[in-house]
PDB file of N, CA, C and O in Angstrom, chain B, residues numbered from 101:
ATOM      1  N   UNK B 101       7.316  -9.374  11.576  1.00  0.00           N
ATOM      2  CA  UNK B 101       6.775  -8.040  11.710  1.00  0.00           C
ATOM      3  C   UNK B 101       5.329  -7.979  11.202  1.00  0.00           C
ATOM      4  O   UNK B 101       4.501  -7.218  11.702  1.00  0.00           O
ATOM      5  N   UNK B 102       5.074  -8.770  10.238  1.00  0.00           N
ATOM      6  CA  UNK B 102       3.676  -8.737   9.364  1.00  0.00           C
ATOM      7  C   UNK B 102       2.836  -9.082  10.643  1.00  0.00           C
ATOM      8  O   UNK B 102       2.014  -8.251  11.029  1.00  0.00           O
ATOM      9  N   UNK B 103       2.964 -10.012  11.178  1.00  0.00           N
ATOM     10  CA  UNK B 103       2.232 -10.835  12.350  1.00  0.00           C
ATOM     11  C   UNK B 103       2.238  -9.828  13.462  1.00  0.00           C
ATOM     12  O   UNK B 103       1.048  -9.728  13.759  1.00  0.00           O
ATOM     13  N   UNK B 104       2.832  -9.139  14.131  1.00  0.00           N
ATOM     14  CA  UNK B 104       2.904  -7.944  14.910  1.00  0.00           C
ATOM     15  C   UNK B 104       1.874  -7.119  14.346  1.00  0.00           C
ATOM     16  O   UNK B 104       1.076  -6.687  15.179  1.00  0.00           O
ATOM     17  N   UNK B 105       1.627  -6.698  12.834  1.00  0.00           N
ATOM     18  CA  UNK B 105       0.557  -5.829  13.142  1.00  0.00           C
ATOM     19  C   UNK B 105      -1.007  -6.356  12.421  1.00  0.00           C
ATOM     20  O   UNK B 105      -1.887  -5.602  12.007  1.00  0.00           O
ATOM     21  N   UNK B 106      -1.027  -8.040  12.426  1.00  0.00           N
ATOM     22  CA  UNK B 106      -2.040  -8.191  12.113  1.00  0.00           C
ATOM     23  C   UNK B 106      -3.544  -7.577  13.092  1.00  0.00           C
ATOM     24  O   UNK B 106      -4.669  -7.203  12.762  1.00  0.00           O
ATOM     25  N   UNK B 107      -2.915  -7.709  14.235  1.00  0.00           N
ATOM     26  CA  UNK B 107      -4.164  -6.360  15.301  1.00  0.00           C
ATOM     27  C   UNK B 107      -4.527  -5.505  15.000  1.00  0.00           C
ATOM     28  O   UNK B 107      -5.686  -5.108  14.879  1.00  0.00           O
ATOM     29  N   UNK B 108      -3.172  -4.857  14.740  1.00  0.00           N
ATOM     30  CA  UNK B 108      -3.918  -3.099  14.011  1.00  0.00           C
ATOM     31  C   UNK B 108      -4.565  -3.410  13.367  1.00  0.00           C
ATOM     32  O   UNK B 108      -5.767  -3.152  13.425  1.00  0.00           O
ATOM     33  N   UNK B 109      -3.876  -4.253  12.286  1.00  0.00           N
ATOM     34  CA  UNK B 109      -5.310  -4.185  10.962  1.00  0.00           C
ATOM     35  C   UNK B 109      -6.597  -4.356  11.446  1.00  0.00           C
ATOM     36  O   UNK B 109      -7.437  -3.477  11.254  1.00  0.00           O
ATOM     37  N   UNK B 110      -6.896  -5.506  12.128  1.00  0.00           N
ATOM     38  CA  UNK B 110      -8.078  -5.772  12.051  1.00  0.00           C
ATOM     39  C   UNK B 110      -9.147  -5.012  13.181  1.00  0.00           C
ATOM     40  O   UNK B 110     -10.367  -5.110  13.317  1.00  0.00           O
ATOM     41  N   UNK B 111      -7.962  -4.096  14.028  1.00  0.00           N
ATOM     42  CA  UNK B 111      -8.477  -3.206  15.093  1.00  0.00           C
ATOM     43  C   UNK B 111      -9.342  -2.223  14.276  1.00  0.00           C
ATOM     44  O   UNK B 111     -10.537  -2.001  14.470  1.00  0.00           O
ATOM     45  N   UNK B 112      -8.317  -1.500  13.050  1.00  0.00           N
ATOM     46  CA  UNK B 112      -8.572  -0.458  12.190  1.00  0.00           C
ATOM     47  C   UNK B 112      -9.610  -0.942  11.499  1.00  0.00           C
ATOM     48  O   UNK B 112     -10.292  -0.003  11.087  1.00  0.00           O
ATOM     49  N   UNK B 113     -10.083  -2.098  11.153  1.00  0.00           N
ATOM     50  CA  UNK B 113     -11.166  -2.609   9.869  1.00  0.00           C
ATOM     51  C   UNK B 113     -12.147  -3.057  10.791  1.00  0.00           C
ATOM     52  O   UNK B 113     -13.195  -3.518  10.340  1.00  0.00           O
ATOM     53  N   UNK B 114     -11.999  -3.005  11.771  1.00  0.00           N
ATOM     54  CA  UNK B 114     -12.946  -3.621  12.616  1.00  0.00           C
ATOM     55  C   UNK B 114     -14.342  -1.510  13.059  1.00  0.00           C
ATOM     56  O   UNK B 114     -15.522  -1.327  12.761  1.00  0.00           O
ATOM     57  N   UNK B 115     -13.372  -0.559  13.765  1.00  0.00           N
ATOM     58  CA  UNK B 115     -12.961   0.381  13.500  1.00  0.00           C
ATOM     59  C   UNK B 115     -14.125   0.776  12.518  1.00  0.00           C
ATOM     60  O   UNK B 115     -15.279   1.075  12.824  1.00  0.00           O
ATOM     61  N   UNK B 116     -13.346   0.685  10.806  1.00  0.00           N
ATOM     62  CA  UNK B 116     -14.228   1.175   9.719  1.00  0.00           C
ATOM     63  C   UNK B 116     -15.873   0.174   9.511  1.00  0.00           C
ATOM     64  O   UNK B 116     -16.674   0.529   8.646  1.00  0.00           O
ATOM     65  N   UNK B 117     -16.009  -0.396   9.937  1.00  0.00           N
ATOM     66  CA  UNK B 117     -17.021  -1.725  10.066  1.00  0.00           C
ATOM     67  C   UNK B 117     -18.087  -0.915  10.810  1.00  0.00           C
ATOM     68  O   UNK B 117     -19.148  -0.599  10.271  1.00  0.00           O
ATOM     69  N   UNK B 118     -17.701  -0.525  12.334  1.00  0.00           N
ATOM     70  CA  UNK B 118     -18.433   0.330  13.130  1.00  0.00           C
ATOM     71  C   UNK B 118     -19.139   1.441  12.613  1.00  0.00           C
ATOM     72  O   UNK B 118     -20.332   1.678  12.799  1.00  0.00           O
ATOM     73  N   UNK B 119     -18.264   2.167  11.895  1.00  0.00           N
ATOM     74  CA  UNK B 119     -18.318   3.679  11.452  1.00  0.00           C
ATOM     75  C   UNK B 119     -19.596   3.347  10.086  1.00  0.00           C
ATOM     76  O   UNK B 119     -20.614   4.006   9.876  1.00  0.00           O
ATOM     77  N   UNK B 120     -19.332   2.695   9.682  1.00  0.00           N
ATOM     78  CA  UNK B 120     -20.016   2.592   7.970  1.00  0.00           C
ATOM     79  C   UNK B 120     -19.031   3.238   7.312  1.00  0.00           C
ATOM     80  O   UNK B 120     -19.443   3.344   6.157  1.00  0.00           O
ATOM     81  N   UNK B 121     -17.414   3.983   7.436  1.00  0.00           N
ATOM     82  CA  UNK B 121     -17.165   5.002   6.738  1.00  0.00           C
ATOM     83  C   UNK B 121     -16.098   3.977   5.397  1.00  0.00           C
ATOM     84  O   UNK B 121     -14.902   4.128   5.147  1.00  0.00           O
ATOM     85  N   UNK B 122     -16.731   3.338   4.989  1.00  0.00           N
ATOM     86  CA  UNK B 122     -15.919   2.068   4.013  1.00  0.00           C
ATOM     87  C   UNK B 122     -15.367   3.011   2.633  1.00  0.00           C
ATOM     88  O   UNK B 122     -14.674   2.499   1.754  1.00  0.00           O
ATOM     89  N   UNK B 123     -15.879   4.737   2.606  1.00  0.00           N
ATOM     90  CA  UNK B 123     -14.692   5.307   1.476  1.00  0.00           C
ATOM     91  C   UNK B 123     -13.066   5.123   1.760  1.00  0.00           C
ATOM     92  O   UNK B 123     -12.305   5.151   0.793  1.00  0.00           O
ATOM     93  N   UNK B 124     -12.465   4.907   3.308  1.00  0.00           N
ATOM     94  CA  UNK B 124     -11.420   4.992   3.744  1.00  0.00           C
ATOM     95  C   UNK B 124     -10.556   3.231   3.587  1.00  0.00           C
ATOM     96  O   UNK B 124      -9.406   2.806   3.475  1.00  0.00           O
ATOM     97  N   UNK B 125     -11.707   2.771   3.655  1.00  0.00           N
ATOM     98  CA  UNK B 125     -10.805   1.006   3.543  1.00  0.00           C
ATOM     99  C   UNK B 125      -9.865   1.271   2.931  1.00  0.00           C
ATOM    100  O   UNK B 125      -8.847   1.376   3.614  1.00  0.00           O
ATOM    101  N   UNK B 126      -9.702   1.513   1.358  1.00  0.00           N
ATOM    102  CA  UNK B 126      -8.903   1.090  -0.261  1.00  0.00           C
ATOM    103  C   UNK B 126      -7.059   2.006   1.153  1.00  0.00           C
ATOM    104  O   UNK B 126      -5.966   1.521   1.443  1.00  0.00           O
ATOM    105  N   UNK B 127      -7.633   3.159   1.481  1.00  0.00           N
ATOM    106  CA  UNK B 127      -6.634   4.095   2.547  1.00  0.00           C
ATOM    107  C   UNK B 127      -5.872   3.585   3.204  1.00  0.00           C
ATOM    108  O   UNK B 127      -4.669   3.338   3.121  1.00  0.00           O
ATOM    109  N   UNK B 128      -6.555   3.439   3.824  1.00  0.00           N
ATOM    110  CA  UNK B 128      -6.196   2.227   5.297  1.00  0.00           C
ATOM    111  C   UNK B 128      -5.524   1.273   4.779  1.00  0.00           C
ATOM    112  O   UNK B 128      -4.298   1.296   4.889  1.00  0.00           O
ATOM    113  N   UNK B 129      -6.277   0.043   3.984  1.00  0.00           N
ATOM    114  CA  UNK B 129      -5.320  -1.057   3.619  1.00  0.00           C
ATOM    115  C   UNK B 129      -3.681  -0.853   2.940  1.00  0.00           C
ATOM    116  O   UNK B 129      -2.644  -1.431   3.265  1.00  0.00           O
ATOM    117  N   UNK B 130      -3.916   0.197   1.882  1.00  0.00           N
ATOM    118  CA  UNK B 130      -2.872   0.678   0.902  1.00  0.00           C
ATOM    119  C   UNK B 130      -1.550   1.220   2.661  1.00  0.00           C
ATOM    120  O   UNK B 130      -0.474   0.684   2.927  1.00  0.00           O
ATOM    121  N   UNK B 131      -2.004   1.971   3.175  1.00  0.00           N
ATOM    122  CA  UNK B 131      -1.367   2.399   4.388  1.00  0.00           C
ATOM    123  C   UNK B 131      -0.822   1.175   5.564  1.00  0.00           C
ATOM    124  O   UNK B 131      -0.213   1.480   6.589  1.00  0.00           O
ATOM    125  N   UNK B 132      -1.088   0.122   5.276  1.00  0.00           N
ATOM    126  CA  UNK B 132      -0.418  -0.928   5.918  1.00  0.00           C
ATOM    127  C   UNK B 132      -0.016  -1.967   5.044  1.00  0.00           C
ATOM    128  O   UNK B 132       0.517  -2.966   5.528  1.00  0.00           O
ATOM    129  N   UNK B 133      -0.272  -1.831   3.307  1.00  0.00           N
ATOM    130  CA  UNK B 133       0.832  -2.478   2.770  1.00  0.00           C
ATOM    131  C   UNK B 133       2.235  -1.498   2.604  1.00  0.00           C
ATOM    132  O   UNK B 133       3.393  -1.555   3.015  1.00  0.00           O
ATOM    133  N   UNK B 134       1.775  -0.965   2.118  1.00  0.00           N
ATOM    134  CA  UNK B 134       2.991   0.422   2.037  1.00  0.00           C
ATOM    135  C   UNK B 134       4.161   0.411   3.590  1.00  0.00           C
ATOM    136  O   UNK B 134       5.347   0.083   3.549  1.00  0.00           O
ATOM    137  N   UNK B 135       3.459   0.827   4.739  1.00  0.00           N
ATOM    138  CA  UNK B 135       4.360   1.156   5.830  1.00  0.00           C
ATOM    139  C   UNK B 135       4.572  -0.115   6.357  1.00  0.00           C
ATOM    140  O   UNK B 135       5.591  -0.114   7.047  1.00  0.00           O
ATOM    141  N   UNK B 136       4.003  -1.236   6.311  1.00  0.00           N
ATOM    142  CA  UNK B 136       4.233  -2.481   7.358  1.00  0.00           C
ATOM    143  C   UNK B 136       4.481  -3.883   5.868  1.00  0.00           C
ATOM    144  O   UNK B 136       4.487  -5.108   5.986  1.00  0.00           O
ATOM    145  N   UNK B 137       4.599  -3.288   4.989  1.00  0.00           N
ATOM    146  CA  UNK B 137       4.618  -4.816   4.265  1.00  0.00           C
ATOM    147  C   UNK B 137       3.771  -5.960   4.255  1.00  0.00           C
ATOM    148  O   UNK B 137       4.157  -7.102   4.005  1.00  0.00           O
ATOM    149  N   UNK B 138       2.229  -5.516   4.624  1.00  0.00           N
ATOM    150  CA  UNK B 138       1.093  -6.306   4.149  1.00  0.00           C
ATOM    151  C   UNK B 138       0.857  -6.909   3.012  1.00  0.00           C
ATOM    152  O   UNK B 138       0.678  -6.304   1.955  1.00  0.00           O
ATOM    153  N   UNK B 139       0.838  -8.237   3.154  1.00  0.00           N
ATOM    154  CA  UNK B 139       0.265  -8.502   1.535  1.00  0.00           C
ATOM    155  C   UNK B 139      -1.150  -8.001   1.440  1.00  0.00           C
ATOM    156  O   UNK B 139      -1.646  -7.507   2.453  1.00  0.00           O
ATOM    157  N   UNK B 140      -1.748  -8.064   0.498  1.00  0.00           N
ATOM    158  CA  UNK B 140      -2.963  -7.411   0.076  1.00  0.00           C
ATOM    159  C   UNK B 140      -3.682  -8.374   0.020  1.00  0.00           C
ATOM    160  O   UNK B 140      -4.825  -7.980  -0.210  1.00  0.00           O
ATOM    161  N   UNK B 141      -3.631  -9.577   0.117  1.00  0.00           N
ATOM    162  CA  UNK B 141      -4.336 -10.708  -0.112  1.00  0.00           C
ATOM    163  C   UNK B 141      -4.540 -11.106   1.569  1.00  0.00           C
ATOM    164  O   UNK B 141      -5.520 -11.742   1.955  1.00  0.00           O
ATOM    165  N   UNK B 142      -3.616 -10.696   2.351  1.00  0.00           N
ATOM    166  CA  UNK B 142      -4.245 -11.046   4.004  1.00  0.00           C
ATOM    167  C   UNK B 142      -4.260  -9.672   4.382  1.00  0.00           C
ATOM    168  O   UNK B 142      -3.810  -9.446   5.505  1.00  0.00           O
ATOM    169  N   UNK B 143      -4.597  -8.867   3.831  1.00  0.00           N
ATOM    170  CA  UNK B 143      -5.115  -7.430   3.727  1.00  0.00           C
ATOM    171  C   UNK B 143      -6.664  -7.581   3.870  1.00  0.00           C
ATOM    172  O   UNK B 143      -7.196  -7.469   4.975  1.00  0.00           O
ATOM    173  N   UNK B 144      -7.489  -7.878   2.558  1.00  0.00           N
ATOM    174  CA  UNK B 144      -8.451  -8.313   2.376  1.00  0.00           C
ATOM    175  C   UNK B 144      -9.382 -10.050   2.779  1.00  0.00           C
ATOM    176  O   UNK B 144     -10.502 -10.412   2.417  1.00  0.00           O
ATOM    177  N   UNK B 145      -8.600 -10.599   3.427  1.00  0.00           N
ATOM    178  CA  UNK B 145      -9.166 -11.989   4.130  1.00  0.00           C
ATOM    179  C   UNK B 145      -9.520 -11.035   5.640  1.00  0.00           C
ATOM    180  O   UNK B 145     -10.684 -10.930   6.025  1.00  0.00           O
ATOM    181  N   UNK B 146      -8.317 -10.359   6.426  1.00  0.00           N
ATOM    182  CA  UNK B 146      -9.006  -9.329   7.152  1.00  0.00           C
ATOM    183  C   UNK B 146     -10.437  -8.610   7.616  1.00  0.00           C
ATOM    184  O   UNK B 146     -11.095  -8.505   8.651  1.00  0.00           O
ATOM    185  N   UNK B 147     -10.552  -8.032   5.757  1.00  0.00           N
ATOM    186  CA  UNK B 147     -11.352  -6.904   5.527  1.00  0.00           C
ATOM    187  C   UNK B 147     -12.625  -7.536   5.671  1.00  0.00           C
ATOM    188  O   UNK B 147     -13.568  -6.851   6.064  1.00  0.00           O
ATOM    189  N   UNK B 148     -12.878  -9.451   5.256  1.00  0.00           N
ATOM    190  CA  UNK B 148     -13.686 -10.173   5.115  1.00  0.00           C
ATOM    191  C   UNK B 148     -14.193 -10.550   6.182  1.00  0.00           C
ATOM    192  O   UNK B 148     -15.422 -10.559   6.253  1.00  0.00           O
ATOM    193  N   UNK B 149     -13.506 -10.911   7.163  1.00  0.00           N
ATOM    194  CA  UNK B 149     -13.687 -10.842   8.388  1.00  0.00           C
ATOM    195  C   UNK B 149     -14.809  -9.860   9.187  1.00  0.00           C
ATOM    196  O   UNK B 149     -15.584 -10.178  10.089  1.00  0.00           O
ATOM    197  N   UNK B 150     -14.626  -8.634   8.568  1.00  0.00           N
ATOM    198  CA  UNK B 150     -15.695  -7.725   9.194  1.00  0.00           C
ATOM    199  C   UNK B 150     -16.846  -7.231   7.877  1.00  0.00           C
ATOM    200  O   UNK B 150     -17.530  -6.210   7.803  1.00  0.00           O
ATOM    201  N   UNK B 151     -16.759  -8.101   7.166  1.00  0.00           N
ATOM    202  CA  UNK B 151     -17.921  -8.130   5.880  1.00  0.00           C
ATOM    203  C   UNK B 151     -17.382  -6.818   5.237  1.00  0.00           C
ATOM    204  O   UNK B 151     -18.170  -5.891   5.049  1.00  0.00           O
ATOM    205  N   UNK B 152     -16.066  -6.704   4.891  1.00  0.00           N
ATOM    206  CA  UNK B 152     -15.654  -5.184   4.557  1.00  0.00           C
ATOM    207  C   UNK B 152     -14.943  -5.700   2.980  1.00  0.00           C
ATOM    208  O   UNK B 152     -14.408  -6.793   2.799  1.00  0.00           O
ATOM    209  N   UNK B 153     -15.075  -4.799   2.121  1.00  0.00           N
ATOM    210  CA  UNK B 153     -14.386  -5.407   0.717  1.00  0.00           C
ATOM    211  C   UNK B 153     -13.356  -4.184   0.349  1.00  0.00           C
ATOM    212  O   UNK B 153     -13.903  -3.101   0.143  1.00  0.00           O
ATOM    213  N   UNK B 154     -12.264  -4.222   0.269  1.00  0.00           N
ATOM    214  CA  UNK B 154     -11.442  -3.431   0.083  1.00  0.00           C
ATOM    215  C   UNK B 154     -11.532  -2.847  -2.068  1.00  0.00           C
ATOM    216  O   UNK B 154     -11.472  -3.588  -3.050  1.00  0.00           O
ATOM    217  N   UNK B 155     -11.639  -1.778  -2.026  1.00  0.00           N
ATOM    218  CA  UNK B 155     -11.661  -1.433  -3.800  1.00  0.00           C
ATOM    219  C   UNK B 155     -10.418  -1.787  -4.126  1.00  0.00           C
ATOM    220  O   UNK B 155      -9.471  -1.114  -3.718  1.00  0.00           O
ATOM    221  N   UNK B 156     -10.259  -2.748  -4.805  1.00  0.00           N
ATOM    222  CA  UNK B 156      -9.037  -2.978  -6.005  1.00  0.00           C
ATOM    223  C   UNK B 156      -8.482  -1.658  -6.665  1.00  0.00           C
ATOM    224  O   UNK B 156      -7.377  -1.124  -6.761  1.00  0.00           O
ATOM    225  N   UNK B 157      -9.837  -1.369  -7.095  1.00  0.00           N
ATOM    226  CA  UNK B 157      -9.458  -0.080  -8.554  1.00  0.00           C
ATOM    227  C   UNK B 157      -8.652   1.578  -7.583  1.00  0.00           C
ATOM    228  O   UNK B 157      -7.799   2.361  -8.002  1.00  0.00           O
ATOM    229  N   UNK B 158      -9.299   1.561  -6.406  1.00  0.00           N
ATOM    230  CA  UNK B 158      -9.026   2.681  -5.698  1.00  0.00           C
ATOM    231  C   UNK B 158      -7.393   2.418  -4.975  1.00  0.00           C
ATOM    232  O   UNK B 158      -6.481   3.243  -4.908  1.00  0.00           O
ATOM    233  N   UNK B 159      -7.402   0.638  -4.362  1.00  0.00           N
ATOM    234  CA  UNK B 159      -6.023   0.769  -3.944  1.00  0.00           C
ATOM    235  C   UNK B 159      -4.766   0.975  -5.306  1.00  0.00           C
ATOM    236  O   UNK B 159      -3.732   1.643  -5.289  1.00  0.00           O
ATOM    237  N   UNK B 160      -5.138   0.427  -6.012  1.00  0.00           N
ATOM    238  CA  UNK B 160      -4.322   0.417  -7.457  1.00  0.00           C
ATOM    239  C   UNK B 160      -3.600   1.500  -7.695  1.00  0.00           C
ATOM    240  O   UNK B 160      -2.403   1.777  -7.775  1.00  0.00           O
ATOM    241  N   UNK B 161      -5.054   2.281  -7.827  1.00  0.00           N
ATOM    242  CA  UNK B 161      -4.239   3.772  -7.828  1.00  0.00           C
ATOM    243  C   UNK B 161      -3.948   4.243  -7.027  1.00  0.00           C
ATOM    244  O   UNK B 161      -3.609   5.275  -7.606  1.00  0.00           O
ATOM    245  N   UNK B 162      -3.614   4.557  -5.395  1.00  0.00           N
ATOM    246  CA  UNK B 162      -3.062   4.362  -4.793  1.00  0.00           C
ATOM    247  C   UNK B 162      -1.741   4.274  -4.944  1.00  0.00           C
ATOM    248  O   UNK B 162      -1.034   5.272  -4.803  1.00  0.00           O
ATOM    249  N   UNK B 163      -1.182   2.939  -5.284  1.00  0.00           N
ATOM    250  CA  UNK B 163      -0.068   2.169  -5.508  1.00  0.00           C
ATOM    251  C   UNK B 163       0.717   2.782  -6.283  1.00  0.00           C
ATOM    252  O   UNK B 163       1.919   2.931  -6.062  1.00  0.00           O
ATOM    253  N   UNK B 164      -0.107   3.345  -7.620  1.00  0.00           N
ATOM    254  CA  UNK B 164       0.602   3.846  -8.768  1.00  0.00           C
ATOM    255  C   UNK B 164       0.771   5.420  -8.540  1.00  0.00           C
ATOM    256  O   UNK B 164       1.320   6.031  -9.457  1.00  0.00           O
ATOM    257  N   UNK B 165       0.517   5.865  -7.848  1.00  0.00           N
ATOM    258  CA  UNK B 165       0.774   7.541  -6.945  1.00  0.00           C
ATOM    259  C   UNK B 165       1.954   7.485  -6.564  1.00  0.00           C
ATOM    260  O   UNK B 165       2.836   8.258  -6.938  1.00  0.00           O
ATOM    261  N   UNK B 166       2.162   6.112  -5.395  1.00  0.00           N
ATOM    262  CA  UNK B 166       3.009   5.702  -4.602  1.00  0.00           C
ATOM    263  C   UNK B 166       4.362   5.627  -5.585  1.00  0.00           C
ATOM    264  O   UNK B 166       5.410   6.206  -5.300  1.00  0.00           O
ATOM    265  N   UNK B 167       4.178   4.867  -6.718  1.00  0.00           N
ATOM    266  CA  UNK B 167       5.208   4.182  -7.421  1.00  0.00           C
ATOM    267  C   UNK B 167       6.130   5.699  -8.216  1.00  0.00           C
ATOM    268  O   UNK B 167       7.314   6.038  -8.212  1.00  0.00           O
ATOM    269  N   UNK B 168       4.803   6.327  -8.863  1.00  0.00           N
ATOM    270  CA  UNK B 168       5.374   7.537  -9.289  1.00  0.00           C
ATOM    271  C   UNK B 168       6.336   8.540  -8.468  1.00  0.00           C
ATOM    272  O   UNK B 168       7.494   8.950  -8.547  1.00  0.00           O
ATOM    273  N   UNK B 169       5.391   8.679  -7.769  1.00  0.00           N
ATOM    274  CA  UNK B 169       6.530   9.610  -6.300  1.00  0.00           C
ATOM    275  C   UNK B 169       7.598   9.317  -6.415  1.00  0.00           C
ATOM    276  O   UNK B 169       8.373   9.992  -7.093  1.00  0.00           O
ATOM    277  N   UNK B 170       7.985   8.128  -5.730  1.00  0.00           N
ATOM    278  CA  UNK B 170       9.215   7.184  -5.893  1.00  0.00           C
ATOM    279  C   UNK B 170      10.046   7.363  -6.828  1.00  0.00           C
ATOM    280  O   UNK B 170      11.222   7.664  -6.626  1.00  0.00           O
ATOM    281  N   UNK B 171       9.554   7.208  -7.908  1.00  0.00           N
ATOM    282  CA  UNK B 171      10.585   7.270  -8.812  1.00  0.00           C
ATOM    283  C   UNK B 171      11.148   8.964  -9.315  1.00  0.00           C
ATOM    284  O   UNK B 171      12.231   9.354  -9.751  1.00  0.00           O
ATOM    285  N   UNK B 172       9.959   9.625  -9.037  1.00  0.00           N
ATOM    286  CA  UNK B 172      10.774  10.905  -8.841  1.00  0.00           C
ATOM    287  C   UNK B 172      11.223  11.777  -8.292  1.00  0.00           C
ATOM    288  O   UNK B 172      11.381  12.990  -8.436  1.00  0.00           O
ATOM    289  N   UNK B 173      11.510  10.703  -7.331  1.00  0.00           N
ATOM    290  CA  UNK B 173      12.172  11.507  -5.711  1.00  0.00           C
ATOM    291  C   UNK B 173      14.071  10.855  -5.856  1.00  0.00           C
ATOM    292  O   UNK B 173      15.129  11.228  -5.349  1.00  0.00           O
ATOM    293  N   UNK B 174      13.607   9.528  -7.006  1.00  0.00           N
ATOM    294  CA  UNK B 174      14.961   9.284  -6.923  1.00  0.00           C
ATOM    295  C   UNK B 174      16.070   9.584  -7.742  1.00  0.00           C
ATOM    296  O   UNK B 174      16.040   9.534  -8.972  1.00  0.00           O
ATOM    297  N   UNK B 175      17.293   9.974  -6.892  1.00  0.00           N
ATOM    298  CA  UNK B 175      18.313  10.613  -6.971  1.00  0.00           C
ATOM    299  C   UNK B 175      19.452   9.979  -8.166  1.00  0.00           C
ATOM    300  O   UNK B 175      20.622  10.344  -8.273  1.00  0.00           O
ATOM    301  N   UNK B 176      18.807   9.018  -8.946  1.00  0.00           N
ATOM    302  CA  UNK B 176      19.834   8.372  -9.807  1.00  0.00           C
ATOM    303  C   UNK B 176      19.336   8.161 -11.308  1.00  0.00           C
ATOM    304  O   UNK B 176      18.427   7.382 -11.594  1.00  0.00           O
ATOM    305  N   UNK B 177      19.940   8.839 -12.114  1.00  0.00           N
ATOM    306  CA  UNK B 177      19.584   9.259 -13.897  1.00  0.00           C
ATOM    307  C   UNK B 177      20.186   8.259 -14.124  1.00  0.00           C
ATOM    308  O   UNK B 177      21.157   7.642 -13.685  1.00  0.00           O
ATOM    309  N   UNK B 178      19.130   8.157 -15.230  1.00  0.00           N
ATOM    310  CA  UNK B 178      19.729   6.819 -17.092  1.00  0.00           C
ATOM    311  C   UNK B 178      20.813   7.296 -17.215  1.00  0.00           C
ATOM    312  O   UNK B 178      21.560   6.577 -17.880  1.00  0.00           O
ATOM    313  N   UNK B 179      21.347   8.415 -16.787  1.00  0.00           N
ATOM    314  CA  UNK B 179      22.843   8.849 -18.018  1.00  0.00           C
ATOM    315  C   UNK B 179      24.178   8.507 -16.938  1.00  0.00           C
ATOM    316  O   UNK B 179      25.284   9.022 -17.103  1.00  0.00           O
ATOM    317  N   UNK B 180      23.915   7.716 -16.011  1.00  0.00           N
ATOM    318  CA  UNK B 180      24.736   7.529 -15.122  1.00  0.00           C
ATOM    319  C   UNK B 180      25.387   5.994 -15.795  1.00  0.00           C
ATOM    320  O   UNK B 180      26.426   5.430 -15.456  1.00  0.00           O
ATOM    321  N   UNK B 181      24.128   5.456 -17.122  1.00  0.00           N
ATOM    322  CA  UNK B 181      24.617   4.292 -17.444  1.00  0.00           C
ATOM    323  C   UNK B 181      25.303   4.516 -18.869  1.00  0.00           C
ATOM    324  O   UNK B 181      25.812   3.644 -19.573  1.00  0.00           O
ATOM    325  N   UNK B 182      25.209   5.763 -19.112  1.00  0.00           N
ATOM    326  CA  UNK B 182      26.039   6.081 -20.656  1.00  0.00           C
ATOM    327  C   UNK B 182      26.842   5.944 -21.256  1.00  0.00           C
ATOM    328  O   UNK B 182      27.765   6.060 -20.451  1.00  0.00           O
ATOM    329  N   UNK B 183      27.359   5.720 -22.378  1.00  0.00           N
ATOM    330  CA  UNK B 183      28.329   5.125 -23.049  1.00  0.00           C
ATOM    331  C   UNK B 183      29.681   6.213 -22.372  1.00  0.00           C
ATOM    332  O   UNK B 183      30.680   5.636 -21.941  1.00  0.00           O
ATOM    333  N   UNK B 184      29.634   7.538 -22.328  1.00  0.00           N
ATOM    334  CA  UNK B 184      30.680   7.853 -22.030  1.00  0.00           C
ATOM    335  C   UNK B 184      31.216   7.527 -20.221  1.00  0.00           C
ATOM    336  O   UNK B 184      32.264   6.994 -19.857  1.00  0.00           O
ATOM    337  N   UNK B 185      30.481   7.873 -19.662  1.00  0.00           N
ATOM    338  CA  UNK B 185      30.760   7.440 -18.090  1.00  0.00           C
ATOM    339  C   UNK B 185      31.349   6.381 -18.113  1.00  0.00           C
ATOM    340  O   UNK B 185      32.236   6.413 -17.260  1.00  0.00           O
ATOM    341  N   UNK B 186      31.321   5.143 -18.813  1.00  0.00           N
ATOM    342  CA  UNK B 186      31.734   4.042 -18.994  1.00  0.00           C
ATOM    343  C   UNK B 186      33.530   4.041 -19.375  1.00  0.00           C
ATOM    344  O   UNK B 186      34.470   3.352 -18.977  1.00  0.00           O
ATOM    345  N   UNK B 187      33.407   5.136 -20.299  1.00  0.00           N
ATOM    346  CA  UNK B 187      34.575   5.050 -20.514  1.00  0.00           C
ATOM    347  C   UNK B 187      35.951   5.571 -19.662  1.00  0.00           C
ATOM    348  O   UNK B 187      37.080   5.127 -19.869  1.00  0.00           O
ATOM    349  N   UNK B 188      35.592   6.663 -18.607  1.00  0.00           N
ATOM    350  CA  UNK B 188      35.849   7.031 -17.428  1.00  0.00           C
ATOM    351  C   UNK B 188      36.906   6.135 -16.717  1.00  0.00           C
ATOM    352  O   UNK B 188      37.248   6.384 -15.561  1.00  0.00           O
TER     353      UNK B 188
END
């Protein structure tokens, strides 16, 4: 699947290359590790490709938005591991 959308990527970075609009890269990249399972490391060999440098510090946070959400969207509490449930 990774290989299926190595095009987009480089359609899309190719795309931001044209534009000059390089605030959106850290976006873009974070948006095809996230939905397609990009590594970030052939994320940015990509980005190199079109002389484009993806922000570390901007996808990061990113990531850690991502991570937070996540965890508080999810539906399963510490107290589900509690001494009394156990005893149940």
């Amino acid at each position: 699947m990774i290989q299926t959308q190595l095009p987009k990527v480089e359609e899309a970075f190719a795309g931001i290359s044209k534009t000059k609009n390089k605030d959106k890269l850290a976006e873009l990249a974070f948006n095809f590790y996230d939905t397609y399972g990009m590594p970030y490391e052939m994320l940015e060999e990509s980005a190199e490709k079109f002389k484009l440098k993806i922000d570390e510090d901007a996808f990061e946070k990113l990531l850690d938005k991502q991570r937070e959400q996540s965890r508080a969207k999810t539906k399963i509490k510490g107290e589900i591991f509690s001494e009394r449930s156990r005893k149940k």
